[in-house]
C-alpha positions as CSV (number, residue, x, y, z in Angstrom):
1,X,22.8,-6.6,-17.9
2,X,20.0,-4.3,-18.4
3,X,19.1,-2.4,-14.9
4,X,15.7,-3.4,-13.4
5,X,12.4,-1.0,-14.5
6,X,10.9,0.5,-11.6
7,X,6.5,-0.4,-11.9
8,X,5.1,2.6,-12.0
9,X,1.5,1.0,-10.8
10,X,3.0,-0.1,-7.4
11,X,4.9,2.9,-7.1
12,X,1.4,4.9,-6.7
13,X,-0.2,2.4,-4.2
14,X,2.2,1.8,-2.1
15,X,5.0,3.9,-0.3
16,X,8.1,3.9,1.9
17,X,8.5,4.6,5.7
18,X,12.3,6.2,6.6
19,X,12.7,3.1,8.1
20,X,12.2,0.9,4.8
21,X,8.5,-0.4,6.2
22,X,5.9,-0.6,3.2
23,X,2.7,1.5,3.9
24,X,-0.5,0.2,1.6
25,X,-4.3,2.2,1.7
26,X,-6.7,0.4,2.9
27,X,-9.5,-0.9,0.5
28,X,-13.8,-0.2,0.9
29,X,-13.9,3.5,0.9
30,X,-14.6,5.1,-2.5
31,X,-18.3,4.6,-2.7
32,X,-21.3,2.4,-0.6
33,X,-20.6,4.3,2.3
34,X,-23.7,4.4,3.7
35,X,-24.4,0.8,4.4
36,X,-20.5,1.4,6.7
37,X,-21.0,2.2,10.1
38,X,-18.8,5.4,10.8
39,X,-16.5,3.2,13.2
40,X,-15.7,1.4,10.5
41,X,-15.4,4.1,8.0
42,X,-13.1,5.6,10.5
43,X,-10.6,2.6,10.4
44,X,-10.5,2.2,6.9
45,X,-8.7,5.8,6.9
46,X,-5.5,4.3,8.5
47,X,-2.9,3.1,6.6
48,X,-1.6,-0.5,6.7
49,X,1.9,-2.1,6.8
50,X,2.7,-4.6,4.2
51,X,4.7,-7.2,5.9
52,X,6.3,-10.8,5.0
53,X,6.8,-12.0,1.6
54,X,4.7,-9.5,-0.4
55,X,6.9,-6.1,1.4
56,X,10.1,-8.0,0.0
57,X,8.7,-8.6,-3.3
58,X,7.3,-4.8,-3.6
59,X,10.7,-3.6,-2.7
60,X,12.2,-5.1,-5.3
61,X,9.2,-4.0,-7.9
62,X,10.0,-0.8,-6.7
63,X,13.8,-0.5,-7.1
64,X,15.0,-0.7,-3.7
């Protein structure tokens, strides 16, 4: 059986803690900035944990 391709798409959006927690970006901070208050624009610079069904489905997307 052939081994399972790693996508190469998820691989750049999302990444591994040491732990094995999935870390995503956060979405609404490329451009339109200025109608963002900067509390908000703040926020939007932390990183998120993917949890539930989608982290088990993006580790195995991912090869691990």
């Amino acid at each position: 059986m052939p081994k399972q391709k790693t996508r190469k798409s998820i691989v750049r959006r999302f990444r591994f803690t040491k732990t094995g927690k999935v870390i995503r970006r956060q979405t609404g901070r490329r451009h339109l900035k200025a109608g963002k208050s900067q509390k908000r624009l703040m926020n939007l610079k932390k990183t998120k944990e993917v949890t539930g069904f989608y982290a088990k489905k993006l580790r195995k997307l991912m090869g691990k």
